[in-house]
C-alpha positions as CSV (number, residue, x, y, z in Angstrom):
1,X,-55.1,-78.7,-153.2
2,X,-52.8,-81.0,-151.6
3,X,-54.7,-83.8,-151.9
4,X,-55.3,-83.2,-155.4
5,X,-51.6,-83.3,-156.2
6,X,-50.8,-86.5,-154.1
7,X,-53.6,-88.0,-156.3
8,X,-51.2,-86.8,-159.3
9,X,-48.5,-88.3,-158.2
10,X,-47.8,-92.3,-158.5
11,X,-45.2,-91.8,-155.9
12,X,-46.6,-90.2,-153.4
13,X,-48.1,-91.2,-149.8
14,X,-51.5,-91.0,-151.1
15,X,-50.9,-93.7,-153.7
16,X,-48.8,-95.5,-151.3
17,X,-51.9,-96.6,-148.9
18,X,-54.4,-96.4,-151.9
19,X,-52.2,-99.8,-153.0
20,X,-52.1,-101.0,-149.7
21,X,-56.0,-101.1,-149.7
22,X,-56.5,-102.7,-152.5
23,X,-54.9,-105.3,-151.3
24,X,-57.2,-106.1,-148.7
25,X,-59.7,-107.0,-151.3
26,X,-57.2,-109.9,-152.2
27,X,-58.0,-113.4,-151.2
28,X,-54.7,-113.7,-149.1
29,X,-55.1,-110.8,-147.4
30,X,-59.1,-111.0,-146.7
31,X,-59.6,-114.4,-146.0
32,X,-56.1,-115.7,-145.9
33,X,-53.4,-117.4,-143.4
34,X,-50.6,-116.1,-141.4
35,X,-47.4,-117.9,-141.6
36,X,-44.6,-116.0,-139.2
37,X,-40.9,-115.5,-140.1
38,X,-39.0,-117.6,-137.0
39,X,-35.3,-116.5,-139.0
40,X,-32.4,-114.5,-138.4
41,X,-32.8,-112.0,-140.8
42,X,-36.0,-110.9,-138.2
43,X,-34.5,-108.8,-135.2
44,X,-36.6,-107.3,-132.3
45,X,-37.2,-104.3,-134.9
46,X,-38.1,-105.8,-138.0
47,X,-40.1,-108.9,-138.6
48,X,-41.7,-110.5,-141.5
49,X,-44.6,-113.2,-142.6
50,X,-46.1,-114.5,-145.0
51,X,-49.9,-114.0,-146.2
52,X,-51.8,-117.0,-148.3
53,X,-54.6,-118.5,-149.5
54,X,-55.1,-122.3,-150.2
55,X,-54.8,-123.1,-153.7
56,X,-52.4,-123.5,-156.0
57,X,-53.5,-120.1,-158.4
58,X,-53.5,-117.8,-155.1
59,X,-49.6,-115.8,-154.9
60,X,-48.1,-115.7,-151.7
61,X,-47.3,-112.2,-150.0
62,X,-44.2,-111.2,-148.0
63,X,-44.5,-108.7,-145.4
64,X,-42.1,-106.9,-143.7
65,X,-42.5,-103.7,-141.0
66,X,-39.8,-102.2,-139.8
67,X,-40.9,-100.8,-136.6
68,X,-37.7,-98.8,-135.4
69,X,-37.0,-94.9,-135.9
70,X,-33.9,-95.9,-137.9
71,X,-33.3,-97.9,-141.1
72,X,-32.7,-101.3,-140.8
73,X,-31.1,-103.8,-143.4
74,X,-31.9,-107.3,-143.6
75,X,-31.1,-109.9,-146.4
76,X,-34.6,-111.5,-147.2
77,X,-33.4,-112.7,-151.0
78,X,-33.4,-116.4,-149.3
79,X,-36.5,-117.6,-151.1
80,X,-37.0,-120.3,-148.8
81,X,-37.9,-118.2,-145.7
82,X,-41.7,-119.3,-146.3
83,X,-41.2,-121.8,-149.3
84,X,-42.0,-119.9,-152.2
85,X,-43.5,-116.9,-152.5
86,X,-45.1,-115.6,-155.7
């Protein structure tokens, strides 16, 4: 049952990874490059990078994990962290 309503629900956990499989099957994130985030907007709790693919059609992916019990807030609205991302 409580599957079932997760599945219902756009919001809820069981959406949240079902997107974050499908984007394995994305060329940046199947076949693609690493590009680590060397800024201050990265702290021993929080870091970032970037996932790509060569070629100009392929969008670039931000990542960021926040690994700490706690919130965290970090200003990553610099767009040239990684050059663009898209």
């Amino acid at each position: 049952m409580l599957a079932q309503k997760q599945q219902e629900d756009p919001s809820s956990t069981w959406w949240q990874y079902r997107r974050l499989l499908d984007l394995r099957q994305l060329p940046a994130f199947l076949w693609g490059e690493v590009e680590l985030n060397r800024q201050p907007q990265t702290t021993e709790n929080v870091f970032a990078f970037v996932r790509y693919a060569f070629g100009r059609f392929y969008p670039r992916y931000l990542v960021i994990a926040n690994v700490a019990k706690t919130p965290s807030t970090n200003d990553f609205t610099d767009h040239n962290l990684f050059g663009q991302i898209g």
